[in-house]
PyMOL CGO cylinders between C-alpha atoms (Angstrom):
from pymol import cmd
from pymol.cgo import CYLINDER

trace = [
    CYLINDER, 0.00, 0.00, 0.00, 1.35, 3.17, -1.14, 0.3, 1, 1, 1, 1, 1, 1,
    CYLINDER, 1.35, 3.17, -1.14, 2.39, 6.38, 1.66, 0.3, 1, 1, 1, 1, 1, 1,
    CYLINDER, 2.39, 6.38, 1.66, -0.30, 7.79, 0.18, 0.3, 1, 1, 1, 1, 1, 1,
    CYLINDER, -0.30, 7.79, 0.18, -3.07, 5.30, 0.04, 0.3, 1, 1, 1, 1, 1, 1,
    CYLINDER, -3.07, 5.30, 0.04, -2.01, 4.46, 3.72, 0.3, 1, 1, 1, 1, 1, 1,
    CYLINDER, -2.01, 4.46, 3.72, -2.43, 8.17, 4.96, 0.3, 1, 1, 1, 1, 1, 1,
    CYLINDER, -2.43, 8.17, 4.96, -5.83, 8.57, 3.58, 0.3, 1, 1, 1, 1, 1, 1,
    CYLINDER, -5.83, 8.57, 3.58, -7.06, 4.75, 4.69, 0.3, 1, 1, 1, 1, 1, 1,
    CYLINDER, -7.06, 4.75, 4.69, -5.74, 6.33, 8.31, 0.3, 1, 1, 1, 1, 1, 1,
    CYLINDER, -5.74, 6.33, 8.31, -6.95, 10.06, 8.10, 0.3, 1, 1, 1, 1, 1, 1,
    CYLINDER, -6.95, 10.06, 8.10, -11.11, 7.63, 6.87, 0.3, 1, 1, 1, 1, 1, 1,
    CYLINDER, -11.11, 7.63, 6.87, -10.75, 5.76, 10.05, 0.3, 1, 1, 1, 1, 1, 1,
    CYLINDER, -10.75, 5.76, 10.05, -10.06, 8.52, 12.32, 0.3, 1, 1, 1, 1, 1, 1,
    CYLINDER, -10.06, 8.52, 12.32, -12.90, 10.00, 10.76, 0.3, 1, 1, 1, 1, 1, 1,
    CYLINDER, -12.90, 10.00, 10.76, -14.88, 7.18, 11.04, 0.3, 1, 1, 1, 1, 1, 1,
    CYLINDER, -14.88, 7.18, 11.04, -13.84, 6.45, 15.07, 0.3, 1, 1, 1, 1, 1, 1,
    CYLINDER, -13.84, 6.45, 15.07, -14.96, 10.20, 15.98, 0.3, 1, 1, 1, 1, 1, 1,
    CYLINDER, -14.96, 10.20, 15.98, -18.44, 9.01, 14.14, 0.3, 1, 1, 1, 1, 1, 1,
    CYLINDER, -18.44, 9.01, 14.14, -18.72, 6.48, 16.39, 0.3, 1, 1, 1, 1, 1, 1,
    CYLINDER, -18.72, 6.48, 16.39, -17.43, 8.75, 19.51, 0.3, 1, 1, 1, 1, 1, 1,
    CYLINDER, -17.43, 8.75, 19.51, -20.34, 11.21, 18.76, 0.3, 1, 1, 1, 1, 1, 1,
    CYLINDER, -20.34, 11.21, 18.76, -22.77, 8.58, 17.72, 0.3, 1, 1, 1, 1, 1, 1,
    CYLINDER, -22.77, 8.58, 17.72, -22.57, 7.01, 21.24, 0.3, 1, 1, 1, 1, 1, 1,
    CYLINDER, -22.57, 7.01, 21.24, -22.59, 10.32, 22.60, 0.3, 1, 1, 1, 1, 1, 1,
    CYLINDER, -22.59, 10.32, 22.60, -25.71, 11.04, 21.16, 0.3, 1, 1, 1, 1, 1, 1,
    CYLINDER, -25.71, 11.04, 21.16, -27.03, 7.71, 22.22, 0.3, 1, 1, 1, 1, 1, 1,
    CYLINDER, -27.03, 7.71, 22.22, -24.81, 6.06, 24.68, 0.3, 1, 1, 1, 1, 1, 1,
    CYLINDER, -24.81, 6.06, 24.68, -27.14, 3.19, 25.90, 0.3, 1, 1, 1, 1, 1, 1,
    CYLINDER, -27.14, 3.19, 25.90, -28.24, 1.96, 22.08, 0.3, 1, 1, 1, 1, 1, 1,
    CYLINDER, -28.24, 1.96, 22.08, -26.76, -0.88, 20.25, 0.3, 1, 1, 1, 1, 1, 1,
    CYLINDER, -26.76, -0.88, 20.25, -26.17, 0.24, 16.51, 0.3, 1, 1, 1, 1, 1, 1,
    CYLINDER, -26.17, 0.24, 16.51, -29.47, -1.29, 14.55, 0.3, 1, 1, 1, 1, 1, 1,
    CYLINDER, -29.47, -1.29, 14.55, -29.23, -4.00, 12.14, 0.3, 1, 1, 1, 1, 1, 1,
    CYLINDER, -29.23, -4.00, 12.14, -32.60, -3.08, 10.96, 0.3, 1, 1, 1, 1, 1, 1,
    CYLINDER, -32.60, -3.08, 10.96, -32.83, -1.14, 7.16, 0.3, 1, 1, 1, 1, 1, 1,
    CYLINDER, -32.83, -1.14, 7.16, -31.56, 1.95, 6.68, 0.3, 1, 1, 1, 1, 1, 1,
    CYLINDER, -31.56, 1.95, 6.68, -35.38, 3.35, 6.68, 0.3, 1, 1, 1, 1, 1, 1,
    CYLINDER, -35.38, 3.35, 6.68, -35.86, 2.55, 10.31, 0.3, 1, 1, 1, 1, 1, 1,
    CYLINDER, -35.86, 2.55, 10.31, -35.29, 5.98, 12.21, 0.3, 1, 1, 1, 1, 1, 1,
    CYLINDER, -35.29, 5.98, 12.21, -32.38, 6.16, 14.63, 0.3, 1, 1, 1, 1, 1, 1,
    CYLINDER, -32.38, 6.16, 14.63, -32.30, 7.22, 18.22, 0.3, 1, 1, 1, 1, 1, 1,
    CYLINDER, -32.30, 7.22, 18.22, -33.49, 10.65, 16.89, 0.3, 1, 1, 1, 1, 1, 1,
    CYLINDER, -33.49, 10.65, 16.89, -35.95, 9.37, 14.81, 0.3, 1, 1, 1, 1, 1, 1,
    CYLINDER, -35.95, 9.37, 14.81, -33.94, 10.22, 11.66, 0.3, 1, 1, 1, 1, 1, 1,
    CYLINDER, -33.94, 10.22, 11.66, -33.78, 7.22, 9.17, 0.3, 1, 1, 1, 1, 1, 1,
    CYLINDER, -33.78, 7.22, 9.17, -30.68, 8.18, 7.90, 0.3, 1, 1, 1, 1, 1, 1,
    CYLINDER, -30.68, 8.18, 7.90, -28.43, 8.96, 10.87, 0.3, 1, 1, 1, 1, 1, 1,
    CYLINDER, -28.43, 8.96, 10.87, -25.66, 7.27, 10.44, 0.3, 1, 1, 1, 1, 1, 1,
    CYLINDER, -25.66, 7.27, 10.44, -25.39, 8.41, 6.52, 0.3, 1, 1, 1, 1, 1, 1,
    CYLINDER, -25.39, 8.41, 6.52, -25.73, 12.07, 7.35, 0.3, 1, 1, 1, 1, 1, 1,
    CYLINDER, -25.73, 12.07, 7.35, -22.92, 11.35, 10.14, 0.3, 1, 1, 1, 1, 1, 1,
    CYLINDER, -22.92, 11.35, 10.14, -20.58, 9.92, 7.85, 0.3, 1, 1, 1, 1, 1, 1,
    CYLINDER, -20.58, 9.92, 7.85, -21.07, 12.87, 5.05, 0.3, 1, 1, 1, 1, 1, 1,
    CYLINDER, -21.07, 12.87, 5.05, -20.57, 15.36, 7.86, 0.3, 1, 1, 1, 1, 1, 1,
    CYLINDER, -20.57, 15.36, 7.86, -17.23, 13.77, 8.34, 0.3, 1, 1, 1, 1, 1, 1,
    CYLINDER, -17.23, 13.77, 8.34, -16.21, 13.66, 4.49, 0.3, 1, 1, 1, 1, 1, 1,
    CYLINDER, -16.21, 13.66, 4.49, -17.32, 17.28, 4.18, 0.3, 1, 1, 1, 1, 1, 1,
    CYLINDER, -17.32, 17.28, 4.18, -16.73, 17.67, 0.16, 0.3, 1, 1, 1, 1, 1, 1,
    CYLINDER, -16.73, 17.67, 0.16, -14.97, 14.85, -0.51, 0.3, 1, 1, 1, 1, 1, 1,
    CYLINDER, -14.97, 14.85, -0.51, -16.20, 12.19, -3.24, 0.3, 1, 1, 1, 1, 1, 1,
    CYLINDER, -16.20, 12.19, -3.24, -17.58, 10.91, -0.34, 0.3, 1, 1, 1, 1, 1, 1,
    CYLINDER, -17.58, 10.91, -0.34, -16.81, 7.28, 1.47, 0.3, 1, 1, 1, 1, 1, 1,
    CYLINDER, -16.81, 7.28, 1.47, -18.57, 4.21, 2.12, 0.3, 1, 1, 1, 1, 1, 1,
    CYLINDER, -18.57, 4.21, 2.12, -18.92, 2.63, 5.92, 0.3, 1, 1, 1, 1, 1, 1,
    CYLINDER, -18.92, 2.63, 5.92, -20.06, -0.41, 6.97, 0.3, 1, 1, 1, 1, 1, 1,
    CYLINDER, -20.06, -0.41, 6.97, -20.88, -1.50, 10.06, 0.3, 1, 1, 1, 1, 1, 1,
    CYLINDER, -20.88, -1.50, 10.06, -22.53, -3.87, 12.58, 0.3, 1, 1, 1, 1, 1, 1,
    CYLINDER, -22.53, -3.87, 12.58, -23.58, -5.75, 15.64, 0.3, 1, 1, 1, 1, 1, 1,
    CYLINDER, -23.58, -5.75, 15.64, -24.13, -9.31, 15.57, 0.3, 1, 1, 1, 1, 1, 1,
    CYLINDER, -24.13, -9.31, 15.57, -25.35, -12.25, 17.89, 0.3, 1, 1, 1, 1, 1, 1,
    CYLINDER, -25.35, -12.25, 17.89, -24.45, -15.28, 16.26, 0.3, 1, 1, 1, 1, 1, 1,
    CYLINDER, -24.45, -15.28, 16.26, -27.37, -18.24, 17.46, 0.3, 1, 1, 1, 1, 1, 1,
    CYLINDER, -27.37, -18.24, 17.46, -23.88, -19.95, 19.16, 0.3, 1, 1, 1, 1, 1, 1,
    CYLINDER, -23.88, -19.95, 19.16, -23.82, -16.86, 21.43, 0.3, 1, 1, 1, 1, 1, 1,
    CYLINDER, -23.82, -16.86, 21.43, -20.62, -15.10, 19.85, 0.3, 1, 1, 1, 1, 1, 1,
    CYLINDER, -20.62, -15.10, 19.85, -20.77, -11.44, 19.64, 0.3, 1, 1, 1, 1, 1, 1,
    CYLINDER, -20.77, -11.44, 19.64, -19.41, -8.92, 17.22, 0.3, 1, 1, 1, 1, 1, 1,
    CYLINDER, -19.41, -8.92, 17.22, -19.48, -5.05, 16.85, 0.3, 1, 1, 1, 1, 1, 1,
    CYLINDER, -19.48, -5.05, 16.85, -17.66, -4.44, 13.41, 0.3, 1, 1, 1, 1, 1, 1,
    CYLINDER, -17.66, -4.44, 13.41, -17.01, -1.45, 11.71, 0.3, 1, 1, 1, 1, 1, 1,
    CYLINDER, -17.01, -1.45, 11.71, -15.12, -0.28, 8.37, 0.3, 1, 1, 1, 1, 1, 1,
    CYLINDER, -15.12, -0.28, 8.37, -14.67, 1.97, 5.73, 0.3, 1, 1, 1, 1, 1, 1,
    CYLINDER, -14.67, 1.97, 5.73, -13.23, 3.67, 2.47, 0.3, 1, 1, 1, 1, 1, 1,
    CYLINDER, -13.23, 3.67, 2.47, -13.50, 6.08, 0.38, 0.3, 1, 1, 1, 1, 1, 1,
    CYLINDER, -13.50, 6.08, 0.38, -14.79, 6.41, -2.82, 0.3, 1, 1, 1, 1, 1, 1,
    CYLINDER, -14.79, 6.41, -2.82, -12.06, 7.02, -4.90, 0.3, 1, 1, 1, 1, 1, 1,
    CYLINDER, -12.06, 7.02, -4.90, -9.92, 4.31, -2.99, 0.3, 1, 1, 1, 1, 1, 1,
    CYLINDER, -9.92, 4.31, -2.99, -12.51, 1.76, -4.20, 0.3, 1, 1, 1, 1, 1, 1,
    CYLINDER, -12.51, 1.76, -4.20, -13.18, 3.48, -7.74, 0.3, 1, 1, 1, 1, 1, 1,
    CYLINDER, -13.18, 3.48, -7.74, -9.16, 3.67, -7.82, 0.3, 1, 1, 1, 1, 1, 1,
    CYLINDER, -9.16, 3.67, -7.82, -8.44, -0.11, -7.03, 0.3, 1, 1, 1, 1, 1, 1,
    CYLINDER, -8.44, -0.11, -7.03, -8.02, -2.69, -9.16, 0.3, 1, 1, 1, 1, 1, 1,
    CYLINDER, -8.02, -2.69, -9.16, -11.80, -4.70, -8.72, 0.3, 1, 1, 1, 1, 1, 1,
    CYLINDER, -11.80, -4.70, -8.72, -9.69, -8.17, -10.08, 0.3, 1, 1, 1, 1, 1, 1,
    CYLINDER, -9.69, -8.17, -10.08, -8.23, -9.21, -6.85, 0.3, 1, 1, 1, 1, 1, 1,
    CYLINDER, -8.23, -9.21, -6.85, -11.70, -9.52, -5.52, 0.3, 1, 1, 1, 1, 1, 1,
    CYLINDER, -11.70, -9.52, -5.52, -13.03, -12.26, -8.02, 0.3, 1, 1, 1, 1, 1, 1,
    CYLINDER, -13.03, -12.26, -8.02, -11.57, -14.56, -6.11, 0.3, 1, 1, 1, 1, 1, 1,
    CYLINDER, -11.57, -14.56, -6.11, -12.96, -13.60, -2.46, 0.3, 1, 1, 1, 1, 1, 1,
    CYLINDER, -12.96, -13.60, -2.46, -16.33, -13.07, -4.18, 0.3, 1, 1, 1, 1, 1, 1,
    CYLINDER, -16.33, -13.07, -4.18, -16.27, -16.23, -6.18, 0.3, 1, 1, 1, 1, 1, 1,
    CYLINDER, -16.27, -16.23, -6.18, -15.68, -18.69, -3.26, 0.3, 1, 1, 1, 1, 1, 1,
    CYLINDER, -15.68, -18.69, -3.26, -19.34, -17.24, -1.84, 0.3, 1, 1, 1, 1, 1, 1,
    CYLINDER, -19.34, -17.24, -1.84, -20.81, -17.81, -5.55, 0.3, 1, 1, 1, 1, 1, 1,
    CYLINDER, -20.81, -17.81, -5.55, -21.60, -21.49, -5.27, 0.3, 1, 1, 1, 1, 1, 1,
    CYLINDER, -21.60, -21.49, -5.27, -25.09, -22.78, -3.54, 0.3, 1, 1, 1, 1, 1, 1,
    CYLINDER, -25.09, -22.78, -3.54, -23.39, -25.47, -1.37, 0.3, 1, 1, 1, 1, 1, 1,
    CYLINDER, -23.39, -25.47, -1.37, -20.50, -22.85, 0.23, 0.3, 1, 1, 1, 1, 1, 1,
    CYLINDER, -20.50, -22.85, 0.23, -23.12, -20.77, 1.36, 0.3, 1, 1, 1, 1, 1, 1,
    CYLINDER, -23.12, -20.77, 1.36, -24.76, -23.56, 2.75, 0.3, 1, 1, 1, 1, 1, 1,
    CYLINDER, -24.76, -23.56, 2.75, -21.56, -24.50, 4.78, 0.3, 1, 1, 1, 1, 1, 1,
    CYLINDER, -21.56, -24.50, 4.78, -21.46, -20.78, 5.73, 0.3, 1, 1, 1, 1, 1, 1,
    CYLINDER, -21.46, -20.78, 5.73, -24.63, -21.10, 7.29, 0.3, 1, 1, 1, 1, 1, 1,
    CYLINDER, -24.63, -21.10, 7.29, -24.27, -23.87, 9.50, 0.3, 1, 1, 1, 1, 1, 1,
    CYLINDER, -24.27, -23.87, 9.50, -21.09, -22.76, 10.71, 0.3, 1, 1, 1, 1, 1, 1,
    CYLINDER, -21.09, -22.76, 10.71, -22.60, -19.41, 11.67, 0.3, 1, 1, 1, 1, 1, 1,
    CYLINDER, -22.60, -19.41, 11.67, -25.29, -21.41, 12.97, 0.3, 1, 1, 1, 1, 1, 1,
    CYLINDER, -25.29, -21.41, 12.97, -22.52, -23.66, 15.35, 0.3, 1, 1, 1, 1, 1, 1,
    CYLINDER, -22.52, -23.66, 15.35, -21.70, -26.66, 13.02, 0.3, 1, 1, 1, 1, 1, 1,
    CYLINDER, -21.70, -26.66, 13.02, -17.94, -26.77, 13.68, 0.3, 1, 1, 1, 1, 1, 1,
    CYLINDER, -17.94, -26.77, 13.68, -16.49, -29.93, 12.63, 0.3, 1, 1, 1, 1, 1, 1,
    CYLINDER, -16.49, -29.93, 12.63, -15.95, -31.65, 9.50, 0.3, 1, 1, 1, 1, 1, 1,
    CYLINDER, -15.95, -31.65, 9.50, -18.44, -34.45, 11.00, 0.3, 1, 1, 1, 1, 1, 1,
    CYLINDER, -18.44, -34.45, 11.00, -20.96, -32.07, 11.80, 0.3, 1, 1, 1, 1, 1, 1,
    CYLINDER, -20.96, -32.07, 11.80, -20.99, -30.32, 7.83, 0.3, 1, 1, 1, 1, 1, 1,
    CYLINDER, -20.99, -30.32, 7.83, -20.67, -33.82, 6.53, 0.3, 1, 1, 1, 1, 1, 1,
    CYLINDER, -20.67, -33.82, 6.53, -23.85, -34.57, 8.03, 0.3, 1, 1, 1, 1, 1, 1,
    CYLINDER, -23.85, -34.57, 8.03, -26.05, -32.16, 6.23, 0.3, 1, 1, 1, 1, 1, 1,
    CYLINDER, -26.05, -32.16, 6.23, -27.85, -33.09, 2.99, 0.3, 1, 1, 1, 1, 1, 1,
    CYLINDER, -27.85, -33.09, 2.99, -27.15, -32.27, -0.22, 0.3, 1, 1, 1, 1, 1, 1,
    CYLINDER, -27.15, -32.27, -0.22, -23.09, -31.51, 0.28, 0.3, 1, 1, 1, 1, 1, 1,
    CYLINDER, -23.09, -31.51, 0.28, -21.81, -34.28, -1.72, 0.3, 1, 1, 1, 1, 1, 1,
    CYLINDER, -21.81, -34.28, -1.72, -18.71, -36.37, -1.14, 0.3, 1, 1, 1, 1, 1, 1,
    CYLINDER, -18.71, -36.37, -1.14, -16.38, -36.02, 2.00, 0.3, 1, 1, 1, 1, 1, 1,
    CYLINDER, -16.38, -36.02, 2.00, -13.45, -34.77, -1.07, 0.3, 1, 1, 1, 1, 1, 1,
    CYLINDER, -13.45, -34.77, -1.07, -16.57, -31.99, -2.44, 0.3, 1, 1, 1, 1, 1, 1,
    CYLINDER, -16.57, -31.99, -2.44, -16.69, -31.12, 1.30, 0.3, 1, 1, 1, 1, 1, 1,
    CYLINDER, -16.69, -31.12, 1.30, -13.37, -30.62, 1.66, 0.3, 1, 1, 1, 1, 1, 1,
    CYLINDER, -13.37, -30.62, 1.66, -12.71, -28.96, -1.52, 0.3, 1, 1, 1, 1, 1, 1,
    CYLINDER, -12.71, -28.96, -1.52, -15.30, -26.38, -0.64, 0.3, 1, 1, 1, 1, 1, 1,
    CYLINDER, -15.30, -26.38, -0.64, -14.21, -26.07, 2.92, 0.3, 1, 1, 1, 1, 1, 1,
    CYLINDER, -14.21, -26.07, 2.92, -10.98, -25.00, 1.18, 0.3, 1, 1, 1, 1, 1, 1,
    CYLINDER, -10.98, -25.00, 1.18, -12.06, -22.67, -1.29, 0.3, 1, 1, 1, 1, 1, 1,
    CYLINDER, -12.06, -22.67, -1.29, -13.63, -20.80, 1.75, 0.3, 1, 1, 1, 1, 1, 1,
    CYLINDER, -13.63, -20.80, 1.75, -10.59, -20.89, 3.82, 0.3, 1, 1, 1, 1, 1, 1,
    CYLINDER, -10.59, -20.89, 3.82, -8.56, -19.84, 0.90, 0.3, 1, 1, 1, 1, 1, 1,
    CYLINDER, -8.56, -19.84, 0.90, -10.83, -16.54, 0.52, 0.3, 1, 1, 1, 1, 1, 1,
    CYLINDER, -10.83, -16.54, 0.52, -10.61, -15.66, 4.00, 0.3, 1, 1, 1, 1, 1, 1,
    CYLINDER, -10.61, -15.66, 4.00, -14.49, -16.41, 4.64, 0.3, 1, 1, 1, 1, 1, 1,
    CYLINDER, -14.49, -16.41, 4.64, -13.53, -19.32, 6.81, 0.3, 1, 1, 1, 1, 1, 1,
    CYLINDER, -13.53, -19.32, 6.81, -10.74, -20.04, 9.31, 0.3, 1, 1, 1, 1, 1, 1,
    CYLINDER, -10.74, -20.04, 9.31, -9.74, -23.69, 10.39, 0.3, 1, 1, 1, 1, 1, 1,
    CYLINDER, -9.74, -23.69, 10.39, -8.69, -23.60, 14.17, 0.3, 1, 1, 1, 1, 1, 1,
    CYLINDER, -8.69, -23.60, 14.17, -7.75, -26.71, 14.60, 0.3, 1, 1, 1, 1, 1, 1,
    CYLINDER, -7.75, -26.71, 14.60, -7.31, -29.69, 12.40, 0.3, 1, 1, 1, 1, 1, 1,
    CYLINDER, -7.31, -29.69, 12.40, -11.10, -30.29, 11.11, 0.3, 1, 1, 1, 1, 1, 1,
    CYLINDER, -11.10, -30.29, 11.11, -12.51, -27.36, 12.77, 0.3, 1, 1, 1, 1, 1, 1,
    CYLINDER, -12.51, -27.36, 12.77, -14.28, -24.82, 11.28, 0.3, 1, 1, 1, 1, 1, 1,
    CYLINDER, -14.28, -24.82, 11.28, -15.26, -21.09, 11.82, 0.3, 1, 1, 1, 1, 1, 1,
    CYLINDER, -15.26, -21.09, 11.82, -16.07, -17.59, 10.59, 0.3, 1, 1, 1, 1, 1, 1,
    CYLINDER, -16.07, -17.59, 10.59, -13.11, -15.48, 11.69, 0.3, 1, 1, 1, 1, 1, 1,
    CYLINDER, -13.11, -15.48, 11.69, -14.75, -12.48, 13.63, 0.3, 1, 1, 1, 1, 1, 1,
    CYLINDER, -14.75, -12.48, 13.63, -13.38, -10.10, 11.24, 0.3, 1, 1, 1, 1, 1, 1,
    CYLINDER, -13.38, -10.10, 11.24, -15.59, -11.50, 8.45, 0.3, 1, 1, 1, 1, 1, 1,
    CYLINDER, -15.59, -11.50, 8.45, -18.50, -11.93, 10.29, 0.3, 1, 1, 1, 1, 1, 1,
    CYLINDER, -18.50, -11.93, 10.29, -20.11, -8.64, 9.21, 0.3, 1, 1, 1, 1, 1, 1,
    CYLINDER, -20.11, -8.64, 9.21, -18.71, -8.19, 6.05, 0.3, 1, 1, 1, 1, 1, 1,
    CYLINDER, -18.71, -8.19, 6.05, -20.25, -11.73, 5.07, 0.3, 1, 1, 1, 1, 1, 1,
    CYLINDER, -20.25, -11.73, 5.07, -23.53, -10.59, 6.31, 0.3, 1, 1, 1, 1, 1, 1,
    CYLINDER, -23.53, -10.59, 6.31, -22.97, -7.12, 4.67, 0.3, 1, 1, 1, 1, 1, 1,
    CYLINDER, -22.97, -7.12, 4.67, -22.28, -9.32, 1.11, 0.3, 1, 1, 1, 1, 1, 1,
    CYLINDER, -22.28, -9.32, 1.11, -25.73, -11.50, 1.88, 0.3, 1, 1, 1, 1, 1, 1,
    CYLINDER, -25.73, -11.50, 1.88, -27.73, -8.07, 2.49, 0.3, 1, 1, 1, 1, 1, 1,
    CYLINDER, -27.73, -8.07, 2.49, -26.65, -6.60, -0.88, 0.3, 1, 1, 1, 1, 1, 1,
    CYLINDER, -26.65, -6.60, -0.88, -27.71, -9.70, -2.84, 0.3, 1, 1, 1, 1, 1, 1,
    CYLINDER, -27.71, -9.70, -2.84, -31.19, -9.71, -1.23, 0.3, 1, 1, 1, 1, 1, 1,
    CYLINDER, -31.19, -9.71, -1.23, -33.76, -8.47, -2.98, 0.3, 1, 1, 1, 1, 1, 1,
]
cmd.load_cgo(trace, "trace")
């Protein structure tokens, strides 16, 4: 990553930390909402946490957050946030992602996904649920996952979400729903 690059990815996230400074402020004894952007925030404002972020841009091309709390049904916990700007993204060069995206673009790894999320750890446990395949199509998928970062192996036939993809999966799921 370039001086450059690294300065501005720096100067976004201090931006984005005093968002969340005032934003607690403001409401110190809310959880951030997972609900749609249209649901009003603590001051009834659907869009409060877009009009914070462009008050922190000011006039720049503007930037993109994303952010979130999350219970897993296990019992983990996450608060997650993130962001860039808008010509970072326009800037960078989209065909490093194909392969981060493409690992999620196949019915039966998103099937693993869930279950995992959902506690299924093992290589037993995923090799139990229908429709996977073979024990070598389980394991071939298991490491096209792990190989995109969407899945971490802990221990020798364990599986998991590492908690730094947690939202960002869930943030990739809510912008192919329709």
């Amino acid at each position: 990553m370039s001086e450059e690059l690294a300065g501005r990815v720096a100067a976004l996230e201090q931006l984005v930390q005093a968002l969340a400074e005032r934003l607690d402020a403001v409401a110190p004894n809310e959880a951030a909402s997972p609900e749609p952007a249209a649901e009003p925030g603590p001051d009834g404002n659907p869009f409060w946490a877009l009009d914070g972020l462009k008050a922190q841009v000011g006039e720049t091309p503007g930037a993109v957050l994303y952010t979130g709390t999350v219970t897993l049904p296990t019992g983990e916990h996450y608060d997650w946030q993130y962001g860039h700007t808008v010509a970072d993204l326009l800037d960078a060069d989209w065909s490093g992602y194909a392969g981060t995206l493409t690992a999620l673009a196949h019915p039966v790894r998103l099937l693993l996904v869930r279950h995992i999320l959902h506690g299924a750890r093992t290589t037993a446990e995923l090799a139990e649920i229908d429709g996977l395949g073979t024990t070598g199509q389980l394991y071939h998928h298991l490491r096209q996952l792990v190989s995109a970062g969407w899945l971490r192996s802990s221990a020798r036939g364990q599986y998991a979400v590492p908690p730094e993809r947690v939202v960002p999966l869930l943030i990739v799921l809510s912008g192919a729903h329709r």
